[in-house]
Residue frames as a rotation matrix with the C-alpha (Angstrom) as fourth column:
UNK 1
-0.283 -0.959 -0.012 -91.34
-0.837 0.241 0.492 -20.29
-0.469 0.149 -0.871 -75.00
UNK 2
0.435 0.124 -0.892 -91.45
-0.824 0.454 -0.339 -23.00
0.363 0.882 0.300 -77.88
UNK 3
0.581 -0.567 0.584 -90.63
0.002 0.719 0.695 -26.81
-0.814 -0.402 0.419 -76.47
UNK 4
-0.133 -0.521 -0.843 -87.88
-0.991 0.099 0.095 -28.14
0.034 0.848 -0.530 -78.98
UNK 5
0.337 0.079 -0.938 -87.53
-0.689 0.700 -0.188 -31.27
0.642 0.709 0.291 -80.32
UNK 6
-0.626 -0.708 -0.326 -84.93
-0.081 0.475 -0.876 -32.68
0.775 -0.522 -0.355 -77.70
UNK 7
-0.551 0.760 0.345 -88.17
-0.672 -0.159 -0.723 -31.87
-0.495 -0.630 0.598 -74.97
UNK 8
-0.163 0.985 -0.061 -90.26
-0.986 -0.161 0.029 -33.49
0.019 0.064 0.998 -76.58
UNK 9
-0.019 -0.415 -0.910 -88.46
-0.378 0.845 -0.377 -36.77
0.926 0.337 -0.173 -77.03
UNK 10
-0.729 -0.442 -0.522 -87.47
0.077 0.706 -0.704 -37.10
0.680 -0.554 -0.480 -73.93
UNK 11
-0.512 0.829 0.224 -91.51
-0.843 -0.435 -0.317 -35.85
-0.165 -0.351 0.922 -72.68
UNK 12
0.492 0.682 -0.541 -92.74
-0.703 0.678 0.215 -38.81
0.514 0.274 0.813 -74.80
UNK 13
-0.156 -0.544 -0.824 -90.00
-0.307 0.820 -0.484 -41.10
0.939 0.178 -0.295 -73.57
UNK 14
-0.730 0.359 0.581 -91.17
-0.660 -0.150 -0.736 -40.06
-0.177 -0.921 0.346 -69.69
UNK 15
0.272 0.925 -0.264 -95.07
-0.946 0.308 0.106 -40.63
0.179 0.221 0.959 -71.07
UNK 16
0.225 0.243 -0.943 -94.31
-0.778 0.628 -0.024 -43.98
0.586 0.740 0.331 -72.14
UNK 17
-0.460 -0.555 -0.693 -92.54
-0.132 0.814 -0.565 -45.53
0.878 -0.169 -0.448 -69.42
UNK 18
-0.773 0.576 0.268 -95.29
-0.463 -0.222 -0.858 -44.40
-0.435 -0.787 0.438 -66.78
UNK 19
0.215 0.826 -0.521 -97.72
-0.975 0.212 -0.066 -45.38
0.056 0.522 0.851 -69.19
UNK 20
0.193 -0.126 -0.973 -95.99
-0.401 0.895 -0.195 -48.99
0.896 0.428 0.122 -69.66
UNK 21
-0.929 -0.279 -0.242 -95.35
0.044 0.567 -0.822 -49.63
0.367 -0.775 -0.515 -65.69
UNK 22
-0.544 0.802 0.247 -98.91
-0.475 -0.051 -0.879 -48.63
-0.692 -0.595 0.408 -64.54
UNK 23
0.505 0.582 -0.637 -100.56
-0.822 0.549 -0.149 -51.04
0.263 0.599 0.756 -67.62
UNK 24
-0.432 -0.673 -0.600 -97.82
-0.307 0.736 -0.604 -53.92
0.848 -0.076 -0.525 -66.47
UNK 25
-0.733 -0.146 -0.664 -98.81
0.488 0.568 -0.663 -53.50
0.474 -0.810 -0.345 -62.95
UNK 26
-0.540 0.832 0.129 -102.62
-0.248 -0.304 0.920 -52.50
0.805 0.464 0.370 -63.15
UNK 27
0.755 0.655 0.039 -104.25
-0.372 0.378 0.848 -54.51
0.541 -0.654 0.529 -60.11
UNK 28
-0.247 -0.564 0.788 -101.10
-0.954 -0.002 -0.300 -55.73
0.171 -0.826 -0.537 -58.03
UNK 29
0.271 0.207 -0.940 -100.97
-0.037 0.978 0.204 -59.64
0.962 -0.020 0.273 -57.02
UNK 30
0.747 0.240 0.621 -100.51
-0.609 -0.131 0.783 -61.06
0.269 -0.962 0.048 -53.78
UNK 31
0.575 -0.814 -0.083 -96.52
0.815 0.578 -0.022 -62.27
0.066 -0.055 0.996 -53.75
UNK 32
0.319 -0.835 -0.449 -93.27
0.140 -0.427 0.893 -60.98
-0.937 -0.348 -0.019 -52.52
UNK 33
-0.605 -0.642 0.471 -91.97
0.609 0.007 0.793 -61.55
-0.513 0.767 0.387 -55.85
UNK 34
0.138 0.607 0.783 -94.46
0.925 -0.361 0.117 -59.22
0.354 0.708 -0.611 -57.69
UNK 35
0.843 0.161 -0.513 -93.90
0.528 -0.423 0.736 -56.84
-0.099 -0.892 -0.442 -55.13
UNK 36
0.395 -0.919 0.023 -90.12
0.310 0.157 0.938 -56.98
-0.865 -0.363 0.347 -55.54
UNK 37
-0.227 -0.342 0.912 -90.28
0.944 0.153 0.292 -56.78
-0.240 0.927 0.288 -59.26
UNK 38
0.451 0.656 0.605 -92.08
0.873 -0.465 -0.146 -53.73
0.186 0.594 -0.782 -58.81
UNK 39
0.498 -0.778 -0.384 -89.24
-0.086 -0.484 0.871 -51.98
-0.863 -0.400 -0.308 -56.59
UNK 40
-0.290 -0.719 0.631 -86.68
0.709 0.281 0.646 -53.33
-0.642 0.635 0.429 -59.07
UNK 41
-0.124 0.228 0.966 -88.87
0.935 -0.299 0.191 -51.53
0.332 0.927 -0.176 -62.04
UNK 42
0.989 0.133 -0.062 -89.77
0.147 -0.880 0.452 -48.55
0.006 -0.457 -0.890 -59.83
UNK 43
-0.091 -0.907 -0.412 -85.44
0.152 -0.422 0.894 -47.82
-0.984 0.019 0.176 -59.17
UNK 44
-0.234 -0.525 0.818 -85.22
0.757 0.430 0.492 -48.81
-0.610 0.735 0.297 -62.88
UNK 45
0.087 0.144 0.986 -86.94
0.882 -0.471 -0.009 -45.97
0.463 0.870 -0.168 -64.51
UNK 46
0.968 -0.061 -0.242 -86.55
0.117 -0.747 0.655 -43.50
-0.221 -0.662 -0.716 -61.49
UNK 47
-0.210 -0.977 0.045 -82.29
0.401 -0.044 0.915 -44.20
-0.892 0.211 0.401 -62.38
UNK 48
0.003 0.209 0.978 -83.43
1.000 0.008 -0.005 -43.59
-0.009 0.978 -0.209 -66.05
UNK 49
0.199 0.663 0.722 -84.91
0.695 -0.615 0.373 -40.50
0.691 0.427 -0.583 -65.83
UNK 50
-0.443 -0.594 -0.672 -83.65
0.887 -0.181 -0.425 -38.84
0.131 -0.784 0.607 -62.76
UNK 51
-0.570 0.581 0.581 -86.36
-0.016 -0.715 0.699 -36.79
0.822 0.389 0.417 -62.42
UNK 52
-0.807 0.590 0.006 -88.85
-0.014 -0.010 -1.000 -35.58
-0.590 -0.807 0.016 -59.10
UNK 53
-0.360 0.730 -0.580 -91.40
-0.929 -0.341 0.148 -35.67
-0.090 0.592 0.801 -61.29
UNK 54
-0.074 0.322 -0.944 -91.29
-0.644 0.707 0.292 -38.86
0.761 0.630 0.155 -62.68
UNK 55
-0.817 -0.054 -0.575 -90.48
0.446 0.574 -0.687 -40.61
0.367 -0.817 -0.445 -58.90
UNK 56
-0.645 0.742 0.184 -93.70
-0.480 -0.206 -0.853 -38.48
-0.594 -0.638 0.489 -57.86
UNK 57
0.161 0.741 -0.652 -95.70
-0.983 0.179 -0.040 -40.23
0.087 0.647 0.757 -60.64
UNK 58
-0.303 -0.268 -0.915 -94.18
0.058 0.953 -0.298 -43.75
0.951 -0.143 -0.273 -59.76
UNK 59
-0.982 0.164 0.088 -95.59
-0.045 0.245 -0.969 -42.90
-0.181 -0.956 -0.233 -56.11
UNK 60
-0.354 0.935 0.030 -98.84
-0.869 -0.316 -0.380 -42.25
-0.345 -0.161 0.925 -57.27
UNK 61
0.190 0.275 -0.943 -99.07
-0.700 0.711 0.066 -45.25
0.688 0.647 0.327 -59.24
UNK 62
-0.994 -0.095 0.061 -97.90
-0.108 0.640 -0.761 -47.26
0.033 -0.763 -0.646 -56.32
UNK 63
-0.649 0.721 -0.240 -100.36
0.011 -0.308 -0.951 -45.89
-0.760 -0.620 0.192 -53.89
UNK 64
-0.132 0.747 -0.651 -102.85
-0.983 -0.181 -0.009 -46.61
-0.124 0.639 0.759 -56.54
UNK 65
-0.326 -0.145 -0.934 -101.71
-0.426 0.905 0.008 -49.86
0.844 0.401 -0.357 -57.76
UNK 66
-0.931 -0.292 -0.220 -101.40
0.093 0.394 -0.914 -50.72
0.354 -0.871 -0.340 -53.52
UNK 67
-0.645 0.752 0.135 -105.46
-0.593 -0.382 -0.709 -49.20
-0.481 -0.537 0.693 -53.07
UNK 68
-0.182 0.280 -0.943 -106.62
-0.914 0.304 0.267 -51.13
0.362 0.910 0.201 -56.39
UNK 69
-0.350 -0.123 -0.928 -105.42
-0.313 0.950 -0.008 -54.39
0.883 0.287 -0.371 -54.86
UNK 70
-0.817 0.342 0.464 -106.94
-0.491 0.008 -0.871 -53.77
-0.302 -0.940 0.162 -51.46
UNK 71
-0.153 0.944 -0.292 -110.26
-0.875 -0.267 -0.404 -52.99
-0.459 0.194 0.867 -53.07
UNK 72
0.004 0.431 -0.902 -110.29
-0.852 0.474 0.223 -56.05
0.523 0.768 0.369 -55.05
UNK 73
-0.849 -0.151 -0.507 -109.55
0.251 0.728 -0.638 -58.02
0.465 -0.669 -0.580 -52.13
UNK 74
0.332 0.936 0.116 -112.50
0.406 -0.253 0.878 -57.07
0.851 -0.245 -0.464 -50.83
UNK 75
-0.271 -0.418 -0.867 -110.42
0.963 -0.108 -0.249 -54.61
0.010 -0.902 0.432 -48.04
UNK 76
0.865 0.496 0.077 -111.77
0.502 -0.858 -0.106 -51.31
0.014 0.131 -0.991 -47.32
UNK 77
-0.685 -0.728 -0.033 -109.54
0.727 -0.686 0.027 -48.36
-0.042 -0.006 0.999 -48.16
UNK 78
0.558 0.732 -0.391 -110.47
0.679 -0.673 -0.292 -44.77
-0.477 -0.103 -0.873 -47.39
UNK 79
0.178 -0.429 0.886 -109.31
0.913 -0.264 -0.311 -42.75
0.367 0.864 0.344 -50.57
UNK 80
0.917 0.255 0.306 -109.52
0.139 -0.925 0.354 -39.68
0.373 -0.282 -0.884 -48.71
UNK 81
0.794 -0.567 0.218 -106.72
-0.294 -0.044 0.955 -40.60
-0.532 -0.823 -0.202 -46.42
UNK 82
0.429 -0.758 0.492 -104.92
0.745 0.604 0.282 -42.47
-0.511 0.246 0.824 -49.41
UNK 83
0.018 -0.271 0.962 -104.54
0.600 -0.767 -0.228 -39.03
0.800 0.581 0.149 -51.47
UNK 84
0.996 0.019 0.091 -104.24
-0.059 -0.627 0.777 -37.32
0.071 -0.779 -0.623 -48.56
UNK 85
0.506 -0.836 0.212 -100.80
0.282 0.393 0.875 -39.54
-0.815 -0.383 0.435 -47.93
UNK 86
0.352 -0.614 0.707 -100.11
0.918 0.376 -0.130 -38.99
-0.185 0.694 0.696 -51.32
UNK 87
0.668 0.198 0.717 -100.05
0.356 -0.931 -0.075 -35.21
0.653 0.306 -0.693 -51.12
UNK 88
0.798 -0.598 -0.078 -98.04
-0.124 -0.289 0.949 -35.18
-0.590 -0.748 -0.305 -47.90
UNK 89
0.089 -0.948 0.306 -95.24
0.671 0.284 0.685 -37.22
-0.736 0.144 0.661 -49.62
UNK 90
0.428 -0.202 0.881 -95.26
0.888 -0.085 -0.451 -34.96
0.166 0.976 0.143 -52.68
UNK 91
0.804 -0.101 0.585 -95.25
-0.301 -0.919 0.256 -31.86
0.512 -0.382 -0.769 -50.55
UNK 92
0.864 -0.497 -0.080 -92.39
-0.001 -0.161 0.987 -33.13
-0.503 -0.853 -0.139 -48.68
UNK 93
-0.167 -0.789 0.591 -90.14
0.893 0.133 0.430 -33.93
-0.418 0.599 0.683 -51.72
UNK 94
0.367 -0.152 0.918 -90.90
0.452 -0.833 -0.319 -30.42
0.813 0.532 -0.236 -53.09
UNK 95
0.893 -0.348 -0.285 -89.69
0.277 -0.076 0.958 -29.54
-0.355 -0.934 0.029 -49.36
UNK 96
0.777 -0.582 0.239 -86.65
0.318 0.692 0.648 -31.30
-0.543 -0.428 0.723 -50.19
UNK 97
0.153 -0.459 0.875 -85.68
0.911 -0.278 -0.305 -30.11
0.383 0.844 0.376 -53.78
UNK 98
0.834 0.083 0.546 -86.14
0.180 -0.976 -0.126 -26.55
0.522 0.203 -0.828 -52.63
């Protein structure tokens, strides 16, 4: 099956706003208010786009963004266990949808 035009738009428009929150919020800071902004932007494109996809790709980027800023604190994180968590939650929202 051939994408069409109307797919693809709204494929790049997906792309771009994952692409532009996980370059915004690369390493994570240590304030409520960063934090907060990042909920706010996380609802904002998850309303946008209304999509399990795209809200599983805004968790991963958390849970990235949240392992990043450990690690540069000098806190230990055990990646095993962090992609572990992420896999549970994805497997439970495909749970959910079905």
């Amino acid at each position: 099956m051939k994408i069409n035009k109307d797919d693809l738009e709204r494929e790049r428009e997906i792309q771009q706003d994952l692409w532009n929150f996980r370059r915004n919020n690369y390493y994570g800071e240590d304030s409520d208010a960063f934090w907060d902004a990042l909920c706010d932007e996380v609802n904002r494109i998850s309303e946008k786009h209304h999509s399990l996809y795209v809200d599983n790709m805004l968790l991963v980027c958390i849970e990235d963004i949240e392992a990043r800023f450990n690690k540069s604190h000098g806190r230990s994180v055990n990646e095993l266990e962090h992609f572990r968590h992420i896999f549970h939650v994805l497997e439970r929202d495909r749970k959910d949808e079905s």
